[in-house]
N, CA, C and O atoms as CSV, one atom per row, in Angstrom:
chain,resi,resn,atom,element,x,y,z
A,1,UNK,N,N,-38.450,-80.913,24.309
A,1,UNK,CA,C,-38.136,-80.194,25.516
A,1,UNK,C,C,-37.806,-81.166,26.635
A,1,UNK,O,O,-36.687,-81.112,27.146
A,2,UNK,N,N,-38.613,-81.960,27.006
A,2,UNK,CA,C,-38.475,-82.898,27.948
A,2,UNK,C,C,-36.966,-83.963,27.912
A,2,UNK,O,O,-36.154,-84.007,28.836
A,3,UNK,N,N,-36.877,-84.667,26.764
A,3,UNK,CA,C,-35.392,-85.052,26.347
A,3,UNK,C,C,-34.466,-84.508,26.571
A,3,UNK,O,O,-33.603,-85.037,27.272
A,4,UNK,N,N,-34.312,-83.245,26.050
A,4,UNK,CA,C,-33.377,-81.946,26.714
A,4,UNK,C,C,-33.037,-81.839,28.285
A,4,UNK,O,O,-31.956,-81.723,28.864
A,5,UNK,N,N,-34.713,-81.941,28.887
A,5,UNK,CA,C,-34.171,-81.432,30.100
A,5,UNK,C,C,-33.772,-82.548,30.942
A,5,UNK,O,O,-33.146,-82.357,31.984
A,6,UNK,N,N,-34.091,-83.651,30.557
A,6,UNK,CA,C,-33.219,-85.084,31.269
A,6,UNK,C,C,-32.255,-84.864,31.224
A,6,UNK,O,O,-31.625,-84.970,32.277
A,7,UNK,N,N,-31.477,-84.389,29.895
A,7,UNK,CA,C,-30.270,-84.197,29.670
A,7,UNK,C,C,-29.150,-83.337,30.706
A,7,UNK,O,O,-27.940,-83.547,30.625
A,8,UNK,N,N,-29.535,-82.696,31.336
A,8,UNK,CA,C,-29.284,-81.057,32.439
A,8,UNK,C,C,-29.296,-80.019,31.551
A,8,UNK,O,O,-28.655,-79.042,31.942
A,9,UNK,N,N,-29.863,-79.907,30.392
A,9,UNK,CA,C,-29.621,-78.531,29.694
A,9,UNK,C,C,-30.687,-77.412,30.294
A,9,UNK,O,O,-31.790,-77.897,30.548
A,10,UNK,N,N,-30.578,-76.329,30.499
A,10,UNK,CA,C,-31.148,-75.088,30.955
A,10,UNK,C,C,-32.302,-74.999,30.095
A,10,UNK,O,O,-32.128,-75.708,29.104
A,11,UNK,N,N,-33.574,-74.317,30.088
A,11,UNK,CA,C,-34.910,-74.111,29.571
A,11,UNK,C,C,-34.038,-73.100,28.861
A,11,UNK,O,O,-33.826,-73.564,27.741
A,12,UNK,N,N,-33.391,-71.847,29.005
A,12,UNK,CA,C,-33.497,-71.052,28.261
A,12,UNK,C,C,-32.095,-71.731,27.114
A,12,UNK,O,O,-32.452,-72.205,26.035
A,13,UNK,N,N,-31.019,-71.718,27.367
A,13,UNK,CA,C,-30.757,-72.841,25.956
A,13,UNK,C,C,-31.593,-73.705,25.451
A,13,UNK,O,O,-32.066,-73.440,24.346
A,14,UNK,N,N,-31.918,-74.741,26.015
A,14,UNK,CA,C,-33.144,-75.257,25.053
A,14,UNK,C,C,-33.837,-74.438,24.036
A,14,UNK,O,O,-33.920,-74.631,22.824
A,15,UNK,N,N,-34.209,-73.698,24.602
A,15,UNK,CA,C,-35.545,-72.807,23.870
A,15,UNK,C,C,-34.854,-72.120,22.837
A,15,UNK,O,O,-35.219,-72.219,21.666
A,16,UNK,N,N,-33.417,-71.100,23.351
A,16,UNK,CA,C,-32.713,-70.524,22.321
A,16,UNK,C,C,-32.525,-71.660,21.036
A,16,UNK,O,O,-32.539,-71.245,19.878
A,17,UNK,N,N,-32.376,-72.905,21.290
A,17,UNK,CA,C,-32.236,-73.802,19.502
A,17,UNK,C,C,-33.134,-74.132,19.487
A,17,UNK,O,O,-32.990,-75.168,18.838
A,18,UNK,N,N,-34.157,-74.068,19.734
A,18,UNK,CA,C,-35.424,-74.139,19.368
A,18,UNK,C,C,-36.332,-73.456,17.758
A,18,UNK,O,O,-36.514,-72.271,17.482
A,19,UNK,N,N,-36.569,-74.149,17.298
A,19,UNK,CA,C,-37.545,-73.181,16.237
A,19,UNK,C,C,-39.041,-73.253,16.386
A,19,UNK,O,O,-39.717,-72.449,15.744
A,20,UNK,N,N,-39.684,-74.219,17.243
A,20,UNK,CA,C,-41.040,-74.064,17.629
A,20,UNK,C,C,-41.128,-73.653,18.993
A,20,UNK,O,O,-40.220,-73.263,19.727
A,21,UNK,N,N,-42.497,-73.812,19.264
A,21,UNK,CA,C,-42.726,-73.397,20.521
A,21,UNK,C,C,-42.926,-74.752,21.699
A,21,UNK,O,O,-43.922,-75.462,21.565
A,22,UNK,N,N,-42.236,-74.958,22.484
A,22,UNK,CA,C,-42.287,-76.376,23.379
A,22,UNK,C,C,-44.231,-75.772,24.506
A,22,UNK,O,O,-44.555,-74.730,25.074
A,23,UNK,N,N,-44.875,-76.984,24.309
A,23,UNK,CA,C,-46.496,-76.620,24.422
A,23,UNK,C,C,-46.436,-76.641,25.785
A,23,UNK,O,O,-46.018,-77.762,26.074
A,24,UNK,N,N,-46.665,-75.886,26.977
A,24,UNK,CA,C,-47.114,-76.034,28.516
A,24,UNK,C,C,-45.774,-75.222,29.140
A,24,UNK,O,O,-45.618,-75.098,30.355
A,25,UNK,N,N,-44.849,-74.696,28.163
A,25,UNK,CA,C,-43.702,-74.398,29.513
A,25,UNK,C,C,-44.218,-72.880,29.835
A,25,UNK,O,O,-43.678,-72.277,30.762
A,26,UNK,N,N,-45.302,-72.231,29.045
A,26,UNK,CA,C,-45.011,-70.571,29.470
A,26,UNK,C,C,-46.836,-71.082,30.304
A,26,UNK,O,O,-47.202,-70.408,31.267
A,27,UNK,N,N,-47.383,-71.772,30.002
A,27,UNK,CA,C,-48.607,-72.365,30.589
A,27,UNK,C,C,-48.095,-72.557,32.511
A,27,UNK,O,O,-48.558,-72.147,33.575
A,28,UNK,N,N,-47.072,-73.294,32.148
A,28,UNK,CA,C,-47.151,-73.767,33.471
A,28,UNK,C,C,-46.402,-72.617,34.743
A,28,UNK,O,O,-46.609,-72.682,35.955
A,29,UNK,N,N,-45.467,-71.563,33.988
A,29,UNK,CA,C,-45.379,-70.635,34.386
A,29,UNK,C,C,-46.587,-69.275,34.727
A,29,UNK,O,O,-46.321,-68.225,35.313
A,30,UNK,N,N,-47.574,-69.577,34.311
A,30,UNK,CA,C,-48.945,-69.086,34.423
A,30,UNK,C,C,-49.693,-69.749,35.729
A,30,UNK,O,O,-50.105,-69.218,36.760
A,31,UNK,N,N,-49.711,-71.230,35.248
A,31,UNK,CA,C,-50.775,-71.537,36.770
A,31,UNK,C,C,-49.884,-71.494,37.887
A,31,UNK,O,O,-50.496,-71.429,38.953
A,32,UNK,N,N,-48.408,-71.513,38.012
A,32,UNK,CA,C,-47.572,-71.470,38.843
A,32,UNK,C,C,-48.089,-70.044,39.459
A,32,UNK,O,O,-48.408,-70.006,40.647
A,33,UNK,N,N,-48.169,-68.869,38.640
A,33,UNK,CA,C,-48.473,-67.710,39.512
A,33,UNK,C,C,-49.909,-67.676,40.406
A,33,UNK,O,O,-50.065,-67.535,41.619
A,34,UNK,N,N,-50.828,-67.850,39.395
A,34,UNK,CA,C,-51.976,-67.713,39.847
A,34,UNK,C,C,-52.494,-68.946,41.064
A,34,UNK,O,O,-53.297,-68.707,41.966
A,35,UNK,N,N,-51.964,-69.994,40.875
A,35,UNK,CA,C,-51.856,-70.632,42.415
A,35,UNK,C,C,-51.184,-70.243,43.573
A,35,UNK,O,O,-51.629,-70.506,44.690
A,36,UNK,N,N,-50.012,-69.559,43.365
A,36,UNK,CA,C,-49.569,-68.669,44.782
A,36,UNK,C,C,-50.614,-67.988,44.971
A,36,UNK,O,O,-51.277,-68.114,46.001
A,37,UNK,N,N,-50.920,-67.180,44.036
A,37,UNK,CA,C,-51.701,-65.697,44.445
A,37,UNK,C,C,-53.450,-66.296,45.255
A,37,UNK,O,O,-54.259,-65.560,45.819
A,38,UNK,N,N,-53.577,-67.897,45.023
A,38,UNK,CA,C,-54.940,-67.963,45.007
A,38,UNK,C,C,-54.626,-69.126,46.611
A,38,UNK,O,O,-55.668,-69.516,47.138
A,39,UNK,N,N,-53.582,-69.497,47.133
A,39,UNK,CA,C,-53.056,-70.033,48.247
A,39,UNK,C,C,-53.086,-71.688,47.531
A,39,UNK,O,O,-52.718,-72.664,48.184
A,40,UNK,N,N,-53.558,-71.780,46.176
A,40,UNK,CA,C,-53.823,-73.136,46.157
A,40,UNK,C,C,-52.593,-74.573,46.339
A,40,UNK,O,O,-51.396,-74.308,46.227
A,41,UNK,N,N,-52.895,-75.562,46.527
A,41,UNK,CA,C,-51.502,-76.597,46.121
A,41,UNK,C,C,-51.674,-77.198,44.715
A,41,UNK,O,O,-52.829,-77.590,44.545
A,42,UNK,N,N,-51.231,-77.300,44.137
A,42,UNK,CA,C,-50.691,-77.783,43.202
A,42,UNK,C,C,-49.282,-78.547,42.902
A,42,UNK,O,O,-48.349,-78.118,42.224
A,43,UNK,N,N,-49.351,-79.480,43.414
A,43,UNK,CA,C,-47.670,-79.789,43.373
A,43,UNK,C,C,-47.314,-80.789,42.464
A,43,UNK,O,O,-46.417,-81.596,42.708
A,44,UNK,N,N,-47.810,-80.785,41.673
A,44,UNK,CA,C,-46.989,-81.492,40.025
A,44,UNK,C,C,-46.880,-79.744,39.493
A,44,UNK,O,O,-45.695,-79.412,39.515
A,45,UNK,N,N,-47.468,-79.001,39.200
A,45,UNK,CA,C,-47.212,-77.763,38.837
A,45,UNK,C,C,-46.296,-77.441,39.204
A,45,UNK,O,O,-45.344,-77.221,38.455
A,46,UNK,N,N,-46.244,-77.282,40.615
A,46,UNK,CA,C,-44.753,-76.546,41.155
A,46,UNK,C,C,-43.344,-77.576,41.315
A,46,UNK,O,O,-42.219,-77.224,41.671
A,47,UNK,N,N,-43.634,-78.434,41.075
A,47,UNK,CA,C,-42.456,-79.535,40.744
A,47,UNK,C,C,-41.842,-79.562,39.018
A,47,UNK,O,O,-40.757,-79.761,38.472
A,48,UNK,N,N,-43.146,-79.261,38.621
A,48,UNK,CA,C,-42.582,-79.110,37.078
A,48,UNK,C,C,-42.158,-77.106,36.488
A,48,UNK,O,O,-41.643,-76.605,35.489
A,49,UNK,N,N,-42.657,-76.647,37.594
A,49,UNK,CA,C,-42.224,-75.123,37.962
A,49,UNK,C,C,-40.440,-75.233,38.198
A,49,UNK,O,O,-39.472,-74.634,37.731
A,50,UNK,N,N,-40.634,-76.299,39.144
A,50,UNK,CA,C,-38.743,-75.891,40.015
A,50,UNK,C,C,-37.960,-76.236,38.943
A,50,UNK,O,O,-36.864,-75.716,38.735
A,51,UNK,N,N,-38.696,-77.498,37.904
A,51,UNK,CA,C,-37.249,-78.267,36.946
A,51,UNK,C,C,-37.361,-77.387,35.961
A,51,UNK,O,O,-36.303,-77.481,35.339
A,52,UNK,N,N,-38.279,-76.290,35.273
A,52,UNK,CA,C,-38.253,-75.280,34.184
A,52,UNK,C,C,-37.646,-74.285,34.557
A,52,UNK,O,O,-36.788,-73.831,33.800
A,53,UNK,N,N,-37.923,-73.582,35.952
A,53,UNK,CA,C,-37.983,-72.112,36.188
A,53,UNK,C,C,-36.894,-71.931,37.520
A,53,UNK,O,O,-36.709,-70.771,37.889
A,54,UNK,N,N,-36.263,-72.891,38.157
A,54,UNK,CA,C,-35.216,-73.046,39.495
A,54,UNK,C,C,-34.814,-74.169,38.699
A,54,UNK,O,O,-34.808,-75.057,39.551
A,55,UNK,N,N,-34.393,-74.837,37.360
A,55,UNK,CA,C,-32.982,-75.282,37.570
A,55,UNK,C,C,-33.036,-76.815,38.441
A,55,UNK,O,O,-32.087,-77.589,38.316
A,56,UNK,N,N,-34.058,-77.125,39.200
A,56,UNK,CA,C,-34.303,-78.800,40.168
A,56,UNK,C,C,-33.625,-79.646,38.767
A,56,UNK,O,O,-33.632,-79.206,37.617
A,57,UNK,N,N,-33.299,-80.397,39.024
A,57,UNK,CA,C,-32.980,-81.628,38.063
A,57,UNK,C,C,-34.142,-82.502,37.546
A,57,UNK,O,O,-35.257,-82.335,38.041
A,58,UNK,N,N,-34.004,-83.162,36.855
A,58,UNK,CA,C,-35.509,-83.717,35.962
A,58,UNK,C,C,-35.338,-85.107,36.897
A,58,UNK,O,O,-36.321,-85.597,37.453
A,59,UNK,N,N,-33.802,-85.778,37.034
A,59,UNK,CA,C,-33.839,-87.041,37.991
A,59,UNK,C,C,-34.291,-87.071,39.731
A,59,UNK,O,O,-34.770,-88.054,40.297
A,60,UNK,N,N,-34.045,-85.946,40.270
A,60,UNK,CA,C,-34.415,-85.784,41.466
A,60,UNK,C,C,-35.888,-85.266,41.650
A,60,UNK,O,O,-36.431,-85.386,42.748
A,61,UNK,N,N,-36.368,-84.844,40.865
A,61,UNK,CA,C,-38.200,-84.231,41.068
A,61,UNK,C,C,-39.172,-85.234,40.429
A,61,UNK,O,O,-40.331,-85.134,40.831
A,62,UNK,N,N,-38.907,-86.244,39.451
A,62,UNK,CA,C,-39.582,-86.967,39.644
A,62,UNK,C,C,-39.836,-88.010,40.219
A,62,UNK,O,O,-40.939,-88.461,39.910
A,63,UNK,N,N,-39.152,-88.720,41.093
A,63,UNK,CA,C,-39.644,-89.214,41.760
A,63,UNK,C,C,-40.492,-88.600,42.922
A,63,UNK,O,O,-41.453,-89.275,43.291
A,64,UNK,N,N,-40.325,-87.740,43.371
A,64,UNK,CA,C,-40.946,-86.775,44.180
A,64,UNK,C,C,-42.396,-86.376,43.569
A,64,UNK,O,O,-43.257,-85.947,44.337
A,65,UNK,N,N,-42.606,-86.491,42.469
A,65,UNK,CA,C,-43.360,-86.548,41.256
A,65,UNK,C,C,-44.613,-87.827,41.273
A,65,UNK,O,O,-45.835,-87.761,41.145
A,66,UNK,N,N,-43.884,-88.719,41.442
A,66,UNK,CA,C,-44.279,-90.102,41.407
A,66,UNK,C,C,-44.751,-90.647,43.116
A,66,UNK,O,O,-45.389,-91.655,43.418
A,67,UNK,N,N,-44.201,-89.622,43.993
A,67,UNK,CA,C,-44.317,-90.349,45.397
A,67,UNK,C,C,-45.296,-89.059,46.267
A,67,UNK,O,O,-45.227,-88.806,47.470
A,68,UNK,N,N,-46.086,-88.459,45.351
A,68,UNK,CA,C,-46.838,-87.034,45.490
A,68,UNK,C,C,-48.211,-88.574,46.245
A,68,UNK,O,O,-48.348,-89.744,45.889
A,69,UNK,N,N,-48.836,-87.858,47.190
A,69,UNK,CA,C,-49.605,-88.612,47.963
A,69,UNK,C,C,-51.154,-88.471,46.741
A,69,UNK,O,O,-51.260,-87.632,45.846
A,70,UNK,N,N,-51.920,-89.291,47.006
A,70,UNK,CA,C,-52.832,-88.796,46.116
A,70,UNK,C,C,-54.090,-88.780,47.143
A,70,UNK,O,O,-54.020,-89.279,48.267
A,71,UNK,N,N,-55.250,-88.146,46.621
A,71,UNK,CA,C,-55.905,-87.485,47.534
A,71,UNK,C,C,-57.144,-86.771,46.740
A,71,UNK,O,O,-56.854,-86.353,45.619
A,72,UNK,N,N,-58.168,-86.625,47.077
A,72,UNK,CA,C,-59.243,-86.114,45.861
A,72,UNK,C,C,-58.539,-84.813,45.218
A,72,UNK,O,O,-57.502,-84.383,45.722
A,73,UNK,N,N,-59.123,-84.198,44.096
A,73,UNK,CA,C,-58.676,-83.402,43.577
A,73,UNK,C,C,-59.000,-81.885,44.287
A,73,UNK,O,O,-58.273,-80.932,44.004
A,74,UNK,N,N,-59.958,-81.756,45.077
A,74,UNK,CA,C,-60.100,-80.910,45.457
A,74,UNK,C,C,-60.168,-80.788,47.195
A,74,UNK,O,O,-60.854,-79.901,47.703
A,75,UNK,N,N,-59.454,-81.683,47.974
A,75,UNK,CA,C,-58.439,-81.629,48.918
A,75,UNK,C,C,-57.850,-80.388,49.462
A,75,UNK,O,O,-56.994,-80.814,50.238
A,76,UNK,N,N,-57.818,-79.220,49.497
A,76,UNK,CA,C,-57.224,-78.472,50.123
A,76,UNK,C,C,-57.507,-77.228,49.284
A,76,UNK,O,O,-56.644,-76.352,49.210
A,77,UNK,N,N,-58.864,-77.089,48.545
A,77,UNK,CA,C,-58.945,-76.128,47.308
A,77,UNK,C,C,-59.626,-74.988,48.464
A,77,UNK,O,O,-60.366,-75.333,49.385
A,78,UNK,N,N,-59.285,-73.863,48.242
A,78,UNK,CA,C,-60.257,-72.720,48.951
A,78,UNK,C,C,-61.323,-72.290,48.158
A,78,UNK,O,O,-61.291,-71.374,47.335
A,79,UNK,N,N,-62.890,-73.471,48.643
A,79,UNK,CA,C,-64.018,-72.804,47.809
A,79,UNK,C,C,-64.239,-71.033,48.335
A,79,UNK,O,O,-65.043,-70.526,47.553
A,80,UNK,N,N,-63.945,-70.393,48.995
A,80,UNK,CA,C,-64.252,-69.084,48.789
A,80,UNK,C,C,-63.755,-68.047,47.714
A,80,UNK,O,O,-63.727,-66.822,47.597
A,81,UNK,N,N,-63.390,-69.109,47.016
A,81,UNK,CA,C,-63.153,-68.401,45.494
A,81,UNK,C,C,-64.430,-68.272,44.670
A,81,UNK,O,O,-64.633,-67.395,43.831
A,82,UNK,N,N,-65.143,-69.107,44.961
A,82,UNK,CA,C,-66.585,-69.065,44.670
A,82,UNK,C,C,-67.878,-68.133,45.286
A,82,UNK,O,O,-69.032,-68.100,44.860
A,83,UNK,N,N,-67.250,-67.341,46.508
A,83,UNK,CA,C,-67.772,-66.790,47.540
A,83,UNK,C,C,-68.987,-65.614,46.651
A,83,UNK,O,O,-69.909,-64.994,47.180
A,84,UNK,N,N,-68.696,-65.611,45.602
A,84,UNK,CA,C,-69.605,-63.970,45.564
A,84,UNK,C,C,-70.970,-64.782,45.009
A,84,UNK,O,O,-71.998,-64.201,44.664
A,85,UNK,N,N,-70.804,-66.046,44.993
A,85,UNK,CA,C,-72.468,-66.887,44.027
A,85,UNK,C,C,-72.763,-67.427,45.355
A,85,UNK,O,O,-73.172,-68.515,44.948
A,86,UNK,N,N,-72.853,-67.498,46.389
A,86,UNK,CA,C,-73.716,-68.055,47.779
A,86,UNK,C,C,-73.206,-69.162,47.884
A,86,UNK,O,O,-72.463,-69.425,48.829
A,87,UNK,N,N,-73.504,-70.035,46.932
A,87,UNK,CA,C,-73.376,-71.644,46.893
A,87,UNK,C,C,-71.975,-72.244,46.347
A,87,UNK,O,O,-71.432,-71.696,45.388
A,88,UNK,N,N,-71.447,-73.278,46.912
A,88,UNK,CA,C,-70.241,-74.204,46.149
A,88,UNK,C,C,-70.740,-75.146,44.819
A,88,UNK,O,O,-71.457,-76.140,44.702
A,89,UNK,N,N,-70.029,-74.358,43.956
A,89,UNK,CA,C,-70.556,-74.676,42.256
A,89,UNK,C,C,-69.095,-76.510,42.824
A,89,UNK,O,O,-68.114,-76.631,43.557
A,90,UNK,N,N,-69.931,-77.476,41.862
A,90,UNK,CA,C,-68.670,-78.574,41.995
A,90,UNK,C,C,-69.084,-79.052,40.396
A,90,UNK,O,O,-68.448,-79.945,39.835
């Protein structure tokens, strides 16, 4: 899959000559939703969202990829997702 998409070929050609299943692309279309819906950031997700699911180019997002600031992992997480147990589970 990844070879392919260096290449500029589209996810859904790809996939159409495909005879297996390429592992993380319907995955990452999953946490892609449930991080909107949950306000979270994730932005290797949604960078590897734009080059599967919008078509971004594989040469222009990674570096953007590579120049992602780094920062603890849980940096900007909304613990009130945890809200109904009292305490912040870590």
């Amino acid at each position: 899959m990844g070879v392919e998409l260096t290449k500029g070929r589209p996810l859904a050609e790809i996939q159409a000559s495909m005879t297996g299943v390429a592992e993380g692309v319907a995955t990452t279309a999953a946490v892609w939703d449930q991080a909107k819906l949950l306000n979270l950031e994730m932005p290797i997700t949604e960078k590897i969202y734009r080059i599967l699911y919008q078509g971004a180019a594989v040469c222009d997002v990674i570096p953007e990829i590579l120049g992602t600031s780094c920062r603890h992992e849980l940096a900007g997480r909304r613990w009130k997702l945890f809200s109904g147990r009292g305490r912040h589970r870590h």
